[in-house]
The first five atom37 places (N, CA, C, CB, O) and aatype in JSON, in Angstrom:
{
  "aatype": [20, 20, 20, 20, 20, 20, 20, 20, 20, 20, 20, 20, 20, 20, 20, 20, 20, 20, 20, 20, 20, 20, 20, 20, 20, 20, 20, 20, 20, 20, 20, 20, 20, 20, 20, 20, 20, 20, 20, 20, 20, 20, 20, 20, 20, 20, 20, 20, 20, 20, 20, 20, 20, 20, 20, 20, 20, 20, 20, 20, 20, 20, 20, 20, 20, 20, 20, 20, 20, 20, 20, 20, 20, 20, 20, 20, 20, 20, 20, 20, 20, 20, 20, 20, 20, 20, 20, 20, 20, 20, 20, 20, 20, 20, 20, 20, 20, 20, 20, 20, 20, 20, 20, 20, 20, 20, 20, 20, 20, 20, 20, 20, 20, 20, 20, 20, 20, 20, 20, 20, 20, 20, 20, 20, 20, 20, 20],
  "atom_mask": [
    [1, 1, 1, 1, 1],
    [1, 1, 1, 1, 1],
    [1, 1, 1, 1, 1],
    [1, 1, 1, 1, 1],
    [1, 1, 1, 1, 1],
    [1, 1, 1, 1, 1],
    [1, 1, 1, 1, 1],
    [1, 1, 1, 1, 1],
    [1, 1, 1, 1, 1],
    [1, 1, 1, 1, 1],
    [1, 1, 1, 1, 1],
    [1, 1, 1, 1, 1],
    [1, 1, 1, 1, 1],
    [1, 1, 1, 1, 1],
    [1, 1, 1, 1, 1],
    [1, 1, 1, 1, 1],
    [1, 1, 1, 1, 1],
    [1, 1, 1, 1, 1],
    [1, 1, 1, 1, 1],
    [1, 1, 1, 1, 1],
    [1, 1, 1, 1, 1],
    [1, 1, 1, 1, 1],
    [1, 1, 1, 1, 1],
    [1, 1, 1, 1, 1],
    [1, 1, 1, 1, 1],
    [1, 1, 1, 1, 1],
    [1, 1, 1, 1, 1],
    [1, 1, 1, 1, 1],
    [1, 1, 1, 1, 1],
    [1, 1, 1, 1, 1],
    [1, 1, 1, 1, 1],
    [1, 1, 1, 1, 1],
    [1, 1, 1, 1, 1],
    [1, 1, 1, 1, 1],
    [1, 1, 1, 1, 1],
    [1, 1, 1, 1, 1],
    [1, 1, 1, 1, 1],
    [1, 1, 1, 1, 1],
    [1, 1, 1, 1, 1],
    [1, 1, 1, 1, 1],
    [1, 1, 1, 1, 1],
    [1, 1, 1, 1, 1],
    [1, 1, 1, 1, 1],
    [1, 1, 1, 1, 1],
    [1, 1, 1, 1, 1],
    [1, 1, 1, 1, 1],
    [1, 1, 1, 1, 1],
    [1, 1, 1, 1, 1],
    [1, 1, 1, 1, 1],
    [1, 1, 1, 1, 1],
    [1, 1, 1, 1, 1],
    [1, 1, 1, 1, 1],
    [1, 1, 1, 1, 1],
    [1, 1, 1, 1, 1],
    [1, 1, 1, 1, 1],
    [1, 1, 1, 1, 1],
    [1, 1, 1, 1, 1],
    [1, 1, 1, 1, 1],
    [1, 1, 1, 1, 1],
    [1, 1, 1, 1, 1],
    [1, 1, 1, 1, 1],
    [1, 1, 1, 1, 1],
    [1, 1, 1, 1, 1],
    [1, 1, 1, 1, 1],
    [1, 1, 1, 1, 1],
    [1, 1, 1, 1, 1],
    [1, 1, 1, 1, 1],
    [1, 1, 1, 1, 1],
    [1, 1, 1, 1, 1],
    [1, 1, 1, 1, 1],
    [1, 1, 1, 1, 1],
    [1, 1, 1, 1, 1],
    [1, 1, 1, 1, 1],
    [1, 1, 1, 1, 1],
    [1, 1, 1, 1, 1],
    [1, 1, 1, 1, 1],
    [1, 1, 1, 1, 1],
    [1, 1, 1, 1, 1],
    [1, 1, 1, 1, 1],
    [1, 1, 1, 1, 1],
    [1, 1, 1, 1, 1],
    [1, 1, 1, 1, 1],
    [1, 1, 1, 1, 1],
    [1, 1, 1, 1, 1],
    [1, 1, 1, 1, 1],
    [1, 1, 1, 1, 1],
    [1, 1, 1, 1, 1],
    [1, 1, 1, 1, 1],
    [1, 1, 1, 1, 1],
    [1, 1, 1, 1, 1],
    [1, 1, 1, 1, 1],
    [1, 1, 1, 1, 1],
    [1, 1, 1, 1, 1],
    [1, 1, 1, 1, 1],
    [1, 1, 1, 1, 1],
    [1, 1, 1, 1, 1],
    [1, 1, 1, 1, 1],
    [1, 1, 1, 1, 1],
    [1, 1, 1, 1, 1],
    [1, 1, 1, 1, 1],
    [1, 1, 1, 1, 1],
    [1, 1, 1, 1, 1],
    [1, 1, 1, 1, 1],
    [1, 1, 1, 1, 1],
    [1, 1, 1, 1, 1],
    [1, 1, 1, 1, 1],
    [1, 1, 1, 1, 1],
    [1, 1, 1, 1, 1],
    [1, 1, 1, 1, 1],
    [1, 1, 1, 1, 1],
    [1, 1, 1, 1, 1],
    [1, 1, 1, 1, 1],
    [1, 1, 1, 1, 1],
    [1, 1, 1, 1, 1],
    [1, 1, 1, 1, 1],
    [1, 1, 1, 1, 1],
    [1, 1, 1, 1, 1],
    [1, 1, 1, 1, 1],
    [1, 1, 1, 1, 1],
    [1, 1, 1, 1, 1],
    [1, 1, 1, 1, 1],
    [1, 1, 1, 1, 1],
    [1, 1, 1, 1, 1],
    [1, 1, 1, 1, 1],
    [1, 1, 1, 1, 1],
    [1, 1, 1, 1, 1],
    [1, 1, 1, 1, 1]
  ],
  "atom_positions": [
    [[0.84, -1.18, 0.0], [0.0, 0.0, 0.0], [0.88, 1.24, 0.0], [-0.95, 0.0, 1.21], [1.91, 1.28, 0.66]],
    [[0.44, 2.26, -0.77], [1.02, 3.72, -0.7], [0.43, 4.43, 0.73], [0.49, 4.67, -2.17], [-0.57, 4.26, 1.43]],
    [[1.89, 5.52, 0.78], [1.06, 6.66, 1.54], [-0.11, 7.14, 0.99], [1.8, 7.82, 1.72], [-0.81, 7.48, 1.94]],
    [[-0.58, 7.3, 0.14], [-2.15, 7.82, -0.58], [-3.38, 6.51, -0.21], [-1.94, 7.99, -2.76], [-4.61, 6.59, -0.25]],
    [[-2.55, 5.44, 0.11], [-4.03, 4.54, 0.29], [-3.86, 3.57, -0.53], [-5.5, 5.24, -0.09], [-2.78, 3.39, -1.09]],
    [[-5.06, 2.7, -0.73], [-4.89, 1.26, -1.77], [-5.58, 1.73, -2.7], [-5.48, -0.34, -1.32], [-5.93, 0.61, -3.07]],
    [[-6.03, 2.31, -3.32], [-6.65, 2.96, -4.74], [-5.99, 3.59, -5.53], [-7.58, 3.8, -4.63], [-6.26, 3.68, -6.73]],
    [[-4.42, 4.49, -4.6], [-3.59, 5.37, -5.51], [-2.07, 4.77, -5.35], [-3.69, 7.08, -5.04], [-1.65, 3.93, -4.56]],
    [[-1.4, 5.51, -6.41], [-0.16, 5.59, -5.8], [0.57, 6.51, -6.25], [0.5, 4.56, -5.83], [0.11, 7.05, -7.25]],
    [[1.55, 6.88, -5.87], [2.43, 8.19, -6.44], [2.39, 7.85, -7.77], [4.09, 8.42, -5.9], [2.18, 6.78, -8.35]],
    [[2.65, 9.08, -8.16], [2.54, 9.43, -9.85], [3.83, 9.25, -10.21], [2.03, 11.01, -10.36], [4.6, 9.78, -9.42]],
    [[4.37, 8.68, -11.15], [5.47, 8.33, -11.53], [6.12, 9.76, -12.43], [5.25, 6.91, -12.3], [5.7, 10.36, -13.43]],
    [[7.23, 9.95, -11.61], [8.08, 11.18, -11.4], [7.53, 12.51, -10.84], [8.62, 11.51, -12.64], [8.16, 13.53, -11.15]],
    [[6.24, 12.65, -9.9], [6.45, 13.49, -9.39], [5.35, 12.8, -7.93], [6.24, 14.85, -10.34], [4.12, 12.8, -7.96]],
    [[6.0, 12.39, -7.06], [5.61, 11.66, -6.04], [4.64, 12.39, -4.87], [6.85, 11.17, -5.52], [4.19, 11.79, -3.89]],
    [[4.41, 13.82, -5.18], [3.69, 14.81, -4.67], [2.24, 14.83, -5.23], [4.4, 16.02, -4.91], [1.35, 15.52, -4.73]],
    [[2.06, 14.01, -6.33], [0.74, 13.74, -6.76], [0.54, 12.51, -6.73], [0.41, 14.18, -7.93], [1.45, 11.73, -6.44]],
    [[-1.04, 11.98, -7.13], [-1.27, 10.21, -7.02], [-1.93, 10.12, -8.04], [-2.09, 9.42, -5.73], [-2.45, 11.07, -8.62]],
    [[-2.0, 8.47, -8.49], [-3.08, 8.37, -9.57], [-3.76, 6.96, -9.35], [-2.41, 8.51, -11.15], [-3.08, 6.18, -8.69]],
    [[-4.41, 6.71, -9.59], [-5.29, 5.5, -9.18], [-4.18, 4.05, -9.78], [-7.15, 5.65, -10.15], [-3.53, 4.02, -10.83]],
    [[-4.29, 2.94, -8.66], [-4.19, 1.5, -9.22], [-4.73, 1.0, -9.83], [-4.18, 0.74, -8.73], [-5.82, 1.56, -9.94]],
    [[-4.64, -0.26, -10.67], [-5.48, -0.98, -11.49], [-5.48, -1.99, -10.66], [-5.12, -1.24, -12.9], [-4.56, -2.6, -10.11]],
    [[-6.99, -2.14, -10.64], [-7.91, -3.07, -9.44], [-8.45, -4.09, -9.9], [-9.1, -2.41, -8.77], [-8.93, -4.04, -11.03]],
    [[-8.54, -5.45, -9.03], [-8.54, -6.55, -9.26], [-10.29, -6.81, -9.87], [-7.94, -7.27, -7.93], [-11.27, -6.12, -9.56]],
    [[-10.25, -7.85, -10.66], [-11.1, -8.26, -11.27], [-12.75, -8.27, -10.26], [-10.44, -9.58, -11.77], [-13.9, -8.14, -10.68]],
    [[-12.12, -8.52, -8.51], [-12.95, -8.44, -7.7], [-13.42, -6.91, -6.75], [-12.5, -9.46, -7.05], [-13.91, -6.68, -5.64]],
    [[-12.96, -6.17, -7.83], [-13.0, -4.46, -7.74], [-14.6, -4.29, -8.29], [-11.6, -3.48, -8.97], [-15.26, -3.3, -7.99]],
    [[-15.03, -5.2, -8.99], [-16.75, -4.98, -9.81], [-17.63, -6.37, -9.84], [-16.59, -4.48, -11.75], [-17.42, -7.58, -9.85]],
    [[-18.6, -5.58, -9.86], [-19.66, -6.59, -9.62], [-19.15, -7.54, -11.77], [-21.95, -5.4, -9.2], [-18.32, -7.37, -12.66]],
    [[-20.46, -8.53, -11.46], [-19.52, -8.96, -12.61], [-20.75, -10.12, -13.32], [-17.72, -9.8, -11.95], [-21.81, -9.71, -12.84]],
    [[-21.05, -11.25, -14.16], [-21.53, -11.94, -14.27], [-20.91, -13.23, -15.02], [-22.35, -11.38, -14.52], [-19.8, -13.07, -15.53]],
    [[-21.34, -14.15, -15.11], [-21.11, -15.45, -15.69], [-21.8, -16.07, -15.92], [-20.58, -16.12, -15.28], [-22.56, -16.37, -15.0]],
    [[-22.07, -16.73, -17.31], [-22.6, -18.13, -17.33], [-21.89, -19.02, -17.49], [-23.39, -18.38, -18.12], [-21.01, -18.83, -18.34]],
    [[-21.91, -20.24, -16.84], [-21.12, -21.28, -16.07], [-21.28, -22.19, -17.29], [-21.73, -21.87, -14.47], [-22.17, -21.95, -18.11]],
    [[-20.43, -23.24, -17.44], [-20.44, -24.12, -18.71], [-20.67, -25.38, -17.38], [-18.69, -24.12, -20.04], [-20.29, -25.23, -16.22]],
    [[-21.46, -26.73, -17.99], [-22.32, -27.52, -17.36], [-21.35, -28.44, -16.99], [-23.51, -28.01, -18.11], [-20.49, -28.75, -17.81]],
    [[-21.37, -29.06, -15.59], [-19.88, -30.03, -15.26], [-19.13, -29.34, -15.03], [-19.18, -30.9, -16.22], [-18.5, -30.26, -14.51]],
    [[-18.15, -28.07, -14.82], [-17.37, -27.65, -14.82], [-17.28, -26.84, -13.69], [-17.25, -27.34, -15.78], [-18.01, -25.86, -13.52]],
    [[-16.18, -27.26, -12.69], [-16.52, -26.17, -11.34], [-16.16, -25.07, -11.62], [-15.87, -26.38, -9.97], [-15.49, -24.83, -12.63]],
    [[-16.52, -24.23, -10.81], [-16.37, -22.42, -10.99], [-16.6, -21.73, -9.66], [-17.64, -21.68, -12.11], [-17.49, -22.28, -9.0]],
    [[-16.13, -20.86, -9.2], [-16.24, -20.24, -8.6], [-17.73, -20.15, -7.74], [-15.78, -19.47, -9.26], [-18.62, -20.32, -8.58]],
    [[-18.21, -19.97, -6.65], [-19.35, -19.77, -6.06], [-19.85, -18.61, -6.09], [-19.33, -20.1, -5.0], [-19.31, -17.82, -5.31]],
    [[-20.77, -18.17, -6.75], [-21.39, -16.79, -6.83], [-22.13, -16.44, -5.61], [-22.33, -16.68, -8.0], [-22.39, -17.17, -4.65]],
    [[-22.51, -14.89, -5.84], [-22.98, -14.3, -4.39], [-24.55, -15.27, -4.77], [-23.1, -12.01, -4.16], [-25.21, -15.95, -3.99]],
    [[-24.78, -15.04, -6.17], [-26.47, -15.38, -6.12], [-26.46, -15.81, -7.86], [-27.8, -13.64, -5.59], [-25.66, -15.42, -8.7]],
    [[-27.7, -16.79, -8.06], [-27.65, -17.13, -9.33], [-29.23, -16.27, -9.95], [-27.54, -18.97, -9.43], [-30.08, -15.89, -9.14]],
    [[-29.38, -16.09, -11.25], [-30.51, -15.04, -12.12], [-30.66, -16.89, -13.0], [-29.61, -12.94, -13.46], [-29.85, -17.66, -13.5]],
    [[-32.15, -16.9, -12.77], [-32.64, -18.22, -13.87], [-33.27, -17.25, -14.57], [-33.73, -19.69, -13.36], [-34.15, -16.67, -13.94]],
    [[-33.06, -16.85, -15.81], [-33.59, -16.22, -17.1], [-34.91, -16.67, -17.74], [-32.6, -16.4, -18.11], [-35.73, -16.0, -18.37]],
    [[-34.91, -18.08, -17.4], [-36.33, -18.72, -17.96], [-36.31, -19.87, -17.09], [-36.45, -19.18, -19.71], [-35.47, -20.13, -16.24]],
    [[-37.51, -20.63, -17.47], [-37.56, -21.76, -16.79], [-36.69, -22.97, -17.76], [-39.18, -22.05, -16.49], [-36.54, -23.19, -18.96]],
    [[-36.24, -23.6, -16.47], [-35.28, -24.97, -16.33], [-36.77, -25.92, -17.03], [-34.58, -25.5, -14.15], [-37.99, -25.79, -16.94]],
    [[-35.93, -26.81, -17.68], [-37.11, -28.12, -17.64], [-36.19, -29.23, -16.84], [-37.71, -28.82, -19.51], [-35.15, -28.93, -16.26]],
    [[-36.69, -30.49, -16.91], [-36.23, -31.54, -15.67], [-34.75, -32.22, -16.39], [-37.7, -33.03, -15.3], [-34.27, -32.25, -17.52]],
    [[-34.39, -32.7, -15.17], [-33.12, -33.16, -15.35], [-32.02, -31.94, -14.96], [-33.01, -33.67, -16.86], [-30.9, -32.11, -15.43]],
    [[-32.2, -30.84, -14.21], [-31.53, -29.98, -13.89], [-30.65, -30.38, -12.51], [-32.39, -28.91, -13.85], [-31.0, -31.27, -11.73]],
    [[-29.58, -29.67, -12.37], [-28.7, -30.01, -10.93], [-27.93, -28.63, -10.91], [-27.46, -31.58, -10.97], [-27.53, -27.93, -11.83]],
    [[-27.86, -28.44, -9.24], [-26.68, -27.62, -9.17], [-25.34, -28.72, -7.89], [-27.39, -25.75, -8.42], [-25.55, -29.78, -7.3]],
    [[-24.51, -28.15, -7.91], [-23.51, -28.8, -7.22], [-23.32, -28.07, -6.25], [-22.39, -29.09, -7.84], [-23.06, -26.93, -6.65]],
    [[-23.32, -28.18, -4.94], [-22.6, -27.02, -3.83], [-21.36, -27.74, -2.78], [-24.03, -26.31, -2.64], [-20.95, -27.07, -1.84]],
    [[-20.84, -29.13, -3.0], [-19.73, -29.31, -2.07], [-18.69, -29.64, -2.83], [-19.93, -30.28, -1.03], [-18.59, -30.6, -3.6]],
    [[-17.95, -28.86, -2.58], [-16.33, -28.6, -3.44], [-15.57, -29.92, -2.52], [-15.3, -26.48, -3.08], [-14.63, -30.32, -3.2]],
    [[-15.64, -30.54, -1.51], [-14.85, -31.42, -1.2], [-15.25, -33.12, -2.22], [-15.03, -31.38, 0.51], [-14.49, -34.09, -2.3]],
    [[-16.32, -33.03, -2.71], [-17.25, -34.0, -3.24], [-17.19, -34.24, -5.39], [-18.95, -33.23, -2.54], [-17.51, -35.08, -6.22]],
    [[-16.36, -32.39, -5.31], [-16.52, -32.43, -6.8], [-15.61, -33.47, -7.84], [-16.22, -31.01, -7.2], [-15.88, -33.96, -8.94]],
    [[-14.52, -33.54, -7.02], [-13.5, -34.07, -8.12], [-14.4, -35.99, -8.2], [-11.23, -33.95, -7.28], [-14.55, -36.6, -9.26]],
    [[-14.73, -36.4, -7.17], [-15.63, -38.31, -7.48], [-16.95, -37.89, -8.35], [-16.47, -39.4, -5.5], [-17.44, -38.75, -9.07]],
    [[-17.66, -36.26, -8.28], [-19.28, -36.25, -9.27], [-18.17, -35.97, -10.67], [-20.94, -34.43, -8.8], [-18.56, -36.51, -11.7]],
    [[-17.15, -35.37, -10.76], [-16.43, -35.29, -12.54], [-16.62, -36.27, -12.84], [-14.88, -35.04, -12.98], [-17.51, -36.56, -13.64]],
    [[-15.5, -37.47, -12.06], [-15.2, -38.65, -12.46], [-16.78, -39.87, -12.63], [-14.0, -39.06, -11.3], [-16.97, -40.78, -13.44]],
    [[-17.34, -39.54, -11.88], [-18.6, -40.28, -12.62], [-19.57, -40.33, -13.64], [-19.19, -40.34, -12.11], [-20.25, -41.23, -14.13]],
    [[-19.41, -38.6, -13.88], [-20.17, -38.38, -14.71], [-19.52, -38.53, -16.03], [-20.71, -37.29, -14.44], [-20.26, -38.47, -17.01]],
    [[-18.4, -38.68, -16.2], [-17.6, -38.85, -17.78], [-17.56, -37.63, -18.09], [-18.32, -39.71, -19.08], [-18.54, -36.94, -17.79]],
    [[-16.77, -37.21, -18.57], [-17.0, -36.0, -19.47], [-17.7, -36.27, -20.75], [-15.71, -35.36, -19.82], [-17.56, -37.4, -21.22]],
    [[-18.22, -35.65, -21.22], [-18.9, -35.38, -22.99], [-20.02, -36.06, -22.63], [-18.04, -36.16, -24.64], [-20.77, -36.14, -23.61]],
    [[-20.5, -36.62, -21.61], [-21.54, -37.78, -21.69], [-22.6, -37.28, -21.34], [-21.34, -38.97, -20.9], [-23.11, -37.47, -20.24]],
    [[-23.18, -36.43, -22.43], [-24.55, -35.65, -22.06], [-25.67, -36.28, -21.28], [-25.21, -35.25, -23.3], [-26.53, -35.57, -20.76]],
    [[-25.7, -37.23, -21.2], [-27.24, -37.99, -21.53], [-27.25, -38.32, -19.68], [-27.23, -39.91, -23.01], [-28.2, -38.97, -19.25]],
    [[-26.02, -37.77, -18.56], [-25.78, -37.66, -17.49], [-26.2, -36.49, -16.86], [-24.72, -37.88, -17.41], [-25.49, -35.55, -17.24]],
    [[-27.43, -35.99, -15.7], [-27.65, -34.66, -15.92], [-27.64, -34.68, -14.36], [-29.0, -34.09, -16.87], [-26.54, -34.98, -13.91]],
    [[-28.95, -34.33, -13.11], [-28.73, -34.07, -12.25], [-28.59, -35.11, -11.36], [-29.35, -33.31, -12.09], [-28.28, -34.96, -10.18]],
    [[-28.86, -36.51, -12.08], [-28.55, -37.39, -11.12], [-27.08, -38.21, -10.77], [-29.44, -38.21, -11.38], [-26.7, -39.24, -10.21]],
    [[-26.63, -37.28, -11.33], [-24.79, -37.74, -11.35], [-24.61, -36.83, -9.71], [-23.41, -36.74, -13.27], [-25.1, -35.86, -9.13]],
    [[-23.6, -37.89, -9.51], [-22.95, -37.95, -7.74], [-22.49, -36.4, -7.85], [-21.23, -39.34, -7.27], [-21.81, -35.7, -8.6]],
    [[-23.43, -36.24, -6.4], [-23.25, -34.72, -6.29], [-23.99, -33.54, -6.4], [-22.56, -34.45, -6.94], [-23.76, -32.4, -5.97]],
    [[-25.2, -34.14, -7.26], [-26.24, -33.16, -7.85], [-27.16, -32.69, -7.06], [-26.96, -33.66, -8.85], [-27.67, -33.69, -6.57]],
    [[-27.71, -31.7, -6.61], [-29.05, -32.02, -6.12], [-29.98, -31.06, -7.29], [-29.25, -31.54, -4.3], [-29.87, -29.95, -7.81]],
    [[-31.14, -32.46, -7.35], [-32.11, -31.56, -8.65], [-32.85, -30.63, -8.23], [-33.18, -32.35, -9.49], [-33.2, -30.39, -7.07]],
    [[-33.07, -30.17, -9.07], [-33.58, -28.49, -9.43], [-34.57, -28.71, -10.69], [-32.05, -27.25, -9.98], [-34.57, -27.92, -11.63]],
    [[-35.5, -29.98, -10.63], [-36.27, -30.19, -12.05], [-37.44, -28.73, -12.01], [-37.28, -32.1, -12.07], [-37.62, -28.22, -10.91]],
    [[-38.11, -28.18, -13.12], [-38.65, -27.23, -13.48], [-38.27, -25.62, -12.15], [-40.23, -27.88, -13.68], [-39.11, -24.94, -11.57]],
    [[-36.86, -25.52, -12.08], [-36.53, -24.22, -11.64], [-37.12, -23.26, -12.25], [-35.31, -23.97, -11.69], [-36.85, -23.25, -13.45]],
    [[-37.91, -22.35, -11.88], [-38.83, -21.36, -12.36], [-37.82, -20.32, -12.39], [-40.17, -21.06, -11.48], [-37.01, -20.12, -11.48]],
    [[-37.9, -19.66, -13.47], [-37.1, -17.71, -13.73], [-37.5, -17.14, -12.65], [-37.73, -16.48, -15.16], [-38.63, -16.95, -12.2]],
    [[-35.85, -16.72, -12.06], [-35.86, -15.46, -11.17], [-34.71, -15.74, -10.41], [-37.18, -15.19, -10.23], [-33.94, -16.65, -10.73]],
    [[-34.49, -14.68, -8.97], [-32.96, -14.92, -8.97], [-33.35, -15.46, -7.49], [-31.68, -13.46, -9.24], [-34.22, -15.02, -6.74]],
    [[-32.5, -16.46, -7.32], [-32.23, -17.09, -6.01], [-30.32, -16.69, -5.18], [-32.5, -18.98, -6.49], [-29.14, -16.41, -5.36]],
    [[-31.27, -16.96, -4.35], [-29.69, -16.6, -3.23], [-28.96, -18.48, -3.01], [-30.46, -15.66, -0.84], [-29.05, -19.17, -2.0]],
    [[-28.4, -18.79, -4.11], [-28.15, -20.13, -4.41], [-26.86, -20.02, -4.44], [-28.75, -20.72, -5.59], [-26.51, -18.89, -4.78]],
    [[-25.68, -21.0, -4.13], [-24.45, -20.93, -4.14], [-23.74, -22.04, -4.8], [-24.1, -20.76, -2.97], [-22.66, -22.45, -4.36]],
    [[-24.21, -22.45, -5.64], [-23.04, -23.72, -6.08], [-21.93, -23.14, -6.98], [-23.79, -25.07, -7.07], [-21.58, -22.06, -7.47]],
    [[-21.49, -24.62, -6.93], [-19.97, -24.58, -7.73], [-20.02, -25.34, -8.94], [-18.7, -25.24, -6.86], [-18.89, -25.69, -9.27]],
    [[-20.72, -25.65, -9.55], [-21.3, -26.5, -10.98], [-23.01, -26.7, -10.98], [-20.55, -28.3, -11.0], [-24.0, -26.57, -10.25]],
    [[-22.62, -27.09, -12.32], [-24.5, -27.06, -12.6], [-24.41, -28.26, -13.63], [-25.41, -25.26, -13.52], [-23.38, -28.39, -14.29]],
    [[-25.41, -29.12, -13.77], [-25.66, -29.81, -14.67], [-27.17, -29.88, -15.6], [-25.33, -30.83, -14.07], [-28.22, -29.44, -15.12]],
    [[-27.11, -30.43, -16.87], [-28.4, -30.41, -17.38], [-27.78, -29.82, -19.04], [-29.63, -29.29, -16.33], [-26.66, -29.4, -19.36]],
    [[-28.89, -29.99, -19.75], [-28.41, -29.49, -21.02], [-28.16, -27.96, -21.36], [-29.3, -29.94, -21.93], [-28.37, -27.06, -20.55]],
    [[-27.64, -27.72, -22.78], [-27.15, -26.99, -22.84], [-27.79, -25.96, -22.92], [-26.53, -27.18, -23.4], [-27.33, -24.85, -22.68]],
    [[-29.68, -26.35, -23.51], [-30.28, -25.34, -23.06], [-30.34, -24.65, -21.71], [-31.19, -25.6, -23.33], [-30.04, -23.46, -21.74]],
    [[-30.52, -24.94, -21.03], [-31.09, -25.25, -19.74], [-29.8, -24.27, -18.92], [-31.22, -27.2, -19.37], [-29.88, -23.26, -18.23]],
    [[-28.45, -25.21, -19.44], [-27.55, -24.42, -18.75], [-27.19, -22.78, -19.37], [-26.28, -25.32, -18.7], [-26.5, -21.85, -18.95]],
    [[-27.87, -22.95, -20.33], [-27.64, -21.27, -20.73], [-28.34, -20.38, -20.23], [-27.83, -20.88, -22.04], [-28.19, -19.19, -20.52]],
    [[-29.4, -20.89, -19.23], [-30.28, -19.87, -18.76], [-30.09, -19.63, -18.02], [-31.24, -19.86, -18.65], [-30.61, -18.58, -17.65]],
    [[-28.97, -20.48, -16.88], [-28.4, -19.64, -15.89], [-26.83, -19.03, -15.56], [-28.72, -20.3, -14.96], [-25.73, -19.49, -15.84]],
    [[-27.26, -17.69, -14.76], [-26.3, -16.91, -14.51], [-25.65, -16.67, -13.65], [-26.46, -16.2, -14.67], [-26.19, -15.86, -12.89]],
    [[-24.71, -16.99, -13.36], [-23.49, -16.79, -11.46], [-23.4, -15.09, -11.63], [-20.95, -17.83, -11.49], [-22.74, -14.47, -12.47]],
    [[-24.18, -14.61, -10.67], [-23.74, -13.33, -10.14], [-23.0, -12.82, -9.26], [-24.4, -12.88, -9.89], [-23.56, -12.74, -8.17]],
    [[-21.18, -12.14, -9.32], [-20.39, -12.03, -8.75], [-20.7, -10.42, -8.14], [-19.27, -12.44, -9.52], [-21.09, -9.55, -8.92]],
    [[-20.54, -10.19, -6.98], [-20.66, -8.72, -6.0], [-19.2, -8.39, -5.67], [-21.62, -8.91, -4.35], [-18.45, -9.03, -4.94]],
    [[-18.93, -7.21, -6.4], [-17.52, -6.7, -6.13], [-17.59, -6.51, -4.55], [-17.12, -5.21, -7.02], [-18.54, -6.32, -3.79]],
    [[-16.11, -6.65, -4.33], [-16.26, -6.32, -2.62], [-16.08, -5.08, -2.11], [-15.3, -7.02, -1.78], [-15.65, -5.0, -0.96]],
    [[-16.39, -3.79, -2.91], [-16.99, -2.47, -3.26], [-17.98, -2.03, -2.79], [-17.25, -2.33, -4.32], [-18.13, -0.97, -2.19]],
    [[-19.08, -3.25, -3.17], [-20.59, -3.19, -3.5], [-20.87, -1.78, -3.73], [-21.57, -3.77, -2.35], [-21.2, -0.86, -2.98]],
    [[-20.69, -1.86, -4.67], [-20.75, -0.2, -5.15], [-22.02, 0.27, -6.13], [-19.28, 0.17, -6.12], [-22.28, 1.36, -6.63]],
    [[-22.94, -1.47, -6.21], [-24.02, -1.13, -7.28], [-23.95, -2.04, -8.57], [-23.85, 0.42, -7.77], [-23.15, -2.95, -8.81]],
    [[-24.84, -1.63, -9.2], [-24.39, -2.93, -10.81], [-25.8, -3.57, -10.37], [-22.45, -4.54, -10.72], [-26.91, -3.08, -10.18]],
    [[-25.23, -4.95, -10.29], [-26.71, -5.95, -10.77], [-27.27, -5.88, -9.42], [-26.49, -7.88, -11.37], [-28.35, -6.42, -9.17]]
  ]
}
């Protein structure tokens, strides 16, 4: 950290002025859509855009994820929320839940409708 704080730092060659740092990715609120099987990060909250049809899952124990990969195969669509690890979520209705997982399963429709919403630690506004 500078004498000016964690937002600035001296101005390069004249140390009597400051100019802002470039701030980490967790400086802004942010969004994602998560690709299906694949862990990711835990969002503050997830946005369902439309409704889920059945065969949906989300994943929430990261000590549990690496045995639901390995069972579910990779590429092996036809594996959705009942692969180790899942808990279903059949006809999730649009709207945003205060939900926290770390993977999602179900097709590709399905998984495009939902969104991991990240809250800068700012909270300065956004979504």
């Amino acid at each position: 950290m500078s004498q000016f704080g964690g937002l600035y730092k001296p101005r390069t060659g004249d140390t009597t002025k400051q100019e802002p740092v470039a701030l980490s990715e967790n400086a802004y609120d942010r969004i994602k859509t998560p690709v299906a099987f694949t862990k990711i990060k835990s969002p503050n909250y997830i946005i369902v855009t439309a409704d889920v049809s059945a065969d949906f899952g989300l994943h929430f124990n990261p000590t549990t994820f690496e045995a639901s990969a390995t069972a579910e195969k990779p590429g092996d669509t036809t594996i959705y929320s009942g692969s180790a690890g899942y808990d279903s979520f059949n006809t999730l209705k649009a709207g945003t839940y205060n939900l926290h997982p770390i993977a999602l399963s179900g097709s590709a429709a399905d998984v495009a409708k939902v969104t991991f919403v990240y809250k800068s630690g700012l909270a300065t506004g956004g979504f």
